[in-house]
N, C-alpha and C positions, 0 to 999 in steps of 0.2 A: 304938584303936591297931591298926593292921595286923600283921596275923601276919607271916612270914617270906615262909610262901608267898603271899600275898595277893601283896607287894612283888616277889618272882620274877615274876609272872603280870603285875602291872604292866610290868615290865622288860622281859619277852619279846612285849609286845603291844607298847611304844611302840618296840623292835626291830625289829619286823614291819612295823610303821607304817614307819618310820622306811627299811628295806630297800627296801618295796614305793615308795613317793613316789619315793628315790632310782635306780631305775631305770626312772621312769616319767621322771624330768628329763633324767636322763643319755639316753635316748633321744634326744634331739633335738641336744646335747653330742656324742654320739660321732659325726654324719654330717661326712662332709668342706663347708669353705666353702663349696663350691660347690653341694651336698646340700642346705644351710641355706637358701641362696638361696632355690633353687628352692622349697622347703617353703614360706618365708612367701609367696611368690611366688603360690604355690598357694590357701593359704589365703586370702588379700586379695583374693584373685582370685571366689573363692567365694563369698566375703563381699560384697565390693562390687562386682565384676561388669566395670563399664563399662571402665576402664583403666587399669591398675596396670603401673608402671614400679618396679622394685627395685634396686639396684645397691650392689656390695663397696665400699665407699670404703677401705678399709684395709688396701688391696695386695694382695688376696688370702687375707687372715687370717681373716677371715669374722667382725672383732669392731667394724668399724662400719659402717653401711647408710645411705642414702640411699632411703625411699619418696615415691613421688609417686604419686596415686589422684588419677583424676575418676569423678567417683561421685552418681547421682540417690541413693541415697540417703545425700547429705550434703543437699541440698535442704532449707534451712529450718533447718538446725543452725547454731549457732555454731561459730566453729574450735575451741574447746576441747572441745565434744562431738564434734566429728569426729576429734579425735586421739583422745579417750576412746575412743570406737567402735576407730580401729586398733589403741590399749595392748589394748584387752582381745580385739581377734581374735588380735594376739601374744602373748600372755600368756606361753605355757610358752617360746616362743622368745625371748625377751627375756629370760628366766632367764639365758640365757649368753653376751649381747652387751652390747657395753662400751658401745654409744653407737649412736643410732638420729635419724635428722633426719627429718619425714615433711612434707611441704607437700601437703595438700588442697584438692581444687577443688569447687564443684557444676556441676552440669548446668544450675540457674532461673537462670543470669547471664545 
């Protein structure tokens, strides 16, 4: 059985926890739509180099996106590993968007 303080010391670590994540998320949350954009815009870009097109579908609210990538390194994937590949370069940005469409191409066509 856990002492009192043991249960304190638990409490204020998964607080910390809990503090430090939530302003690691909200990071990305607080930039204006148009801020957001640009960031995944950035990132895909990074990531997959060749040509990424991003775009607000939701009037300017910045809560559903449109990507389109052509990209040598899709070469060889299937679509469902090339969308894997973009969910996980989005990952923390897709924490706070309602709906995302991506259509992938390769370069070996």
């Amino acid at each position: 059985m856990l002492s009192s303080l043991a249960l304190q010391v638990r409490g204020a670590v998964r607080s910390a926890v809990t503090v430090r994540a939530g302003a690691y998320f909200s990071s990305f949350a607080s930039l204006s739509p148009e801020d957001q954009r640009v960031e995944m815009e950035k990132r895909l870009t990074e990531t997959f180099g060749d040509e990424v097109v991003i775009a607000d579908v939701s009037g300017g609210q910045g809560s559903k996106y449109r990507v389109e990538i052509v990209s040598s390194v899709f070469n060889g994937l299937s679509i469902i590993k090339q969308h894997r590949l973009v969910n996980e370069c989005l990952a923390e940005p897709l924490k706070t968007v309602h709906a995302i469409s991506i259509q992938t191409r390769r370069t070996d066509k």
